[in-house]
C-alpha positions in Angstrom: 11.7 -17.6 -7.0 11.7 -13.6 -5.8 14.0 -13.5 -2.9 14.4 -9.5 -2.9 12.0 -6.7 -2.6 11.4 -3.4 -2.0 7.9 -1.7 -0.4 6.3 0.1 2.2 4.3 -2.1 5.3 1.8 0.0 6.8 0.3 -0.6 10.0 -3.7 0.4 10.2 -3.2 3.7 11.9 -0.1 4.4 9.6 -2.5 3.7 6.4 -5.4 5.6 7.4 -2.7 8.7 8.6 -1.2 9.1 5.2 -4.5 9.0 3.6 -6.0 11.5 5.3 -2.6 13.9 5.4 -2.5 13.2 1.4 -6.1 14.7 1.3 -8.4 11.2 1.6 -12.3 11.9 2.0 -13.8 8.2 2.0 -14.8 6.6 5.1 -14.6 7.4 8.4 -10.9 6.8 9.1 -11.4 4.2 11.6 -8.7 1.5 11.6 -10.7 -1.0 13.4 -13.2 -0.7 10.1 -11.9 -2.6 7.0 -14.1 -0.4 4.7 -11.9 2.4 5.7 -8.6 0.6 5.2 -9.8 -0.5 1.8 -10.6 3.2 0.8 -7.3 4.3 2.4 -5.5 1.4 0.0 -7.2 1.5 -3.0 -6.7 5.8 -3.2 -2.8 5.2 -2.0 -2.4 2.1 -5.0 -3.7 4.8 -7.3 -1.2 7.7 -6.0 2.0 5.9 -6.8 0.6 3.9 -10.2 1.8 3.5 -13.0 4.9 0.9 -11.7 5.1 -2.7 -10.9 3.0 -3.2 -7.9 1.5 -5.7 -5.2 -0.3 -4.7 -2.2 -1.3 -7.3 0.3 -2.9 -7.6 3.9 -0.1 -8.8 5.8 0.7 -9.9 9.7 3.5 -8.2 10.9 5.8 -9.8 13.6 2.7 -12.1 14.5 1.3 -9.2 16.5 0.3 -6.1 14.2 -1.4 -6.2 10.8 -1.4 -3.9 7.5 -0.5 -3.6 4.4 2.5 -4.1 2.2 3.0 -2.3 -1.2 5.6 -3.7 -2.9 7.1 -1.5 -5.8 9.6 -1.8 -8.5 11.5 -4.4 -10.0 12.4 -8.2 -7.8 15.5 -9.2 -6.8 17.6 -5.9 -7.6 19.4 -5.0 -4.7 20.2 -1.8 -5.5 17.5 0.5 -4.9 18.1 3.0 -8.1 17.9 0.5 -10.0 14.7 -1.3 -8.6 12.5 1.6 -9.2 12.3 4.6 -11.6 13.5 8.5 -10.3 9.5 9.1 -11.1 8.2 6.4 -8.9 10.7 7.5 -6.3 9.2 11.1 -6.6 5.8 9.7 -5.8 6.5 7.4 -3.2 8.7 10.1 -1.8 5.5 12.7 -1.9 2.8 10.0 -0.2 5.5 8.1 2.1 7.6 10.4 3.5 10.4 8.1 3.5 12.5 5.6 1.4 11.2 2.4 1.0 12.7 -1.0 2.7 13.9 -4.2 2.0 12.3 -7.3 1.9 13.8 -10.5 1.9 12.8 -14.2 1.4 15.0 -16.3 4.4 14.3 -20.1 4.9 11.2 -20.1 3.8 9.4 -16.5 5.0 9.1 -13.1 4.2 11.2 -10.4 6.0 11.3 -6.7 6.5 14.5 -5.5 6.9 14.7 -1.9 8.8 17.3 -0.4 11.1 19.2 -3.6 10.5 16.7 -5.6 12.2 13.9 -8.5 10.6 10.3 -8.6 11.2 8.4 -11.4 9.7 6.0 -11.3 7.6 3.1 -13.5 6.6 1.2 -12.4 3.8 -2.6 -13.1 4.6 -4.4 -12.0 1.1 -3.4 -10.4 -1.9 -5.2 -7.2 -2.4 -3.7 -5.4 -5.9 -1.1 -6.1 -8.5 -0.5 -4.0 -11.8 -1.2 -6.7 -14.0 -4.6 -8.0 -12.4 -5.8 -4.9 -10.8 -7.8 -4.6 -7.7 -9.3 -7.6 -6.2 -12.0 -5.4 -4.0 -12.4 -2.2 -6.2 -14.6 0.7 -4.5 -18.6 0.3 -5.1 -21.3 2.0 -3.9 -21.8 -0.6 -1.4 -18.3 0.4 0.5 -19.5 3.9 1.2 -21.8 5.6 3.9 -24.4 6.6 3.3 -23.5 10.2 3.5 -21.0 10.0 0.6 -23.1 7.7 -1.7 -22.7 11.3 -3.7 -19.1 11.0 -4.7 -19.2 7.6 -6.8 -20.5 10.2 -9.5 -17.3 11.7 -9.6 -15.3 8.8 -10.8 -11.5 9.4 -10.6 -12.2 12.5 -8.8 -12.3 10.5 -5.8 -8.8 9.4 -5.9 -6.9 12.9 -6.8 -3.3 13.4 -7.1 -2.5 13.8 -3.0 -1.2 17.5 -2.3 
């Protein structure tokens, strides 16, 4: 059993902010909407591929809700050796920050930051590396107004600046 992690949790403004600083289009950045929090996680999952990854909806602290992406190799507790210096760069580029630690105590999922735990309860999965997406973008997700940029393909999800 995995008992060490490491990842980002997201809250919904959080998500949506980094999407839209790292040059997101879709949606209408609205984190009540989950259409826009899909687009927002699908284009960040893409940003930091290739690596190991998982990505699920998540409660935070039974109060708040987001998103956890969870990168790099279980259950090493040092962090350079968790995750490659190119995955670092990446996350480095769309996070802004390092990424935490997330550990499996008597029976539940916690974040560790600033030497305090907030529990998690993971809620859905969303992505992995090795199934892919579980919701991937279709037209159907878009307003009408950007209906358009489906013909782009992998336009859509660009290398953030």
């Amino acid at each position: 059993m995995v008992s060490l992690l490491w990842g980002y949790y997201l809250n919904r403004e959080e998500l949506l902010a980094i999407y839209k600083e790292c040059g997101g289009t879709l949606g209408t950045f609205n984190p009540g909407e989950m259409k826009d929090l899909q687009h927002a996680r699908r284009a960040i999952s893409h940003w930091i591929m290739p690596t190991l990854l998982n990505v699920w909806y998540t409660n935070f602290d039974l109060v708040d809700d987001g998103f956890v992406f969870y990168i790099g190799k279980p259950d090493c507790p040092n962090l350079r050796d968790a995750i490659k210096p190119s995955l670092a760069t990446r996350c480095t580029r769309v996070f802004k920050r390092a990424p935490d630690q997330f550990r499996f105590i008597e029976g539940h999922w916690y974040m560790v930051r600033d030497e305090k735990k907030h529990r998690l309860r993971m809620m859905e999965r969303m992505r992995s590396n090795r199934d892919g997406d579980m919701y991937p973008l279709t037209v159907y997700d878009l307003p009408d107004d950007q209906k358009h940029l489906v013909k782009l393909g992998s336009k859509i999800y660009s290398t953030p600046k």
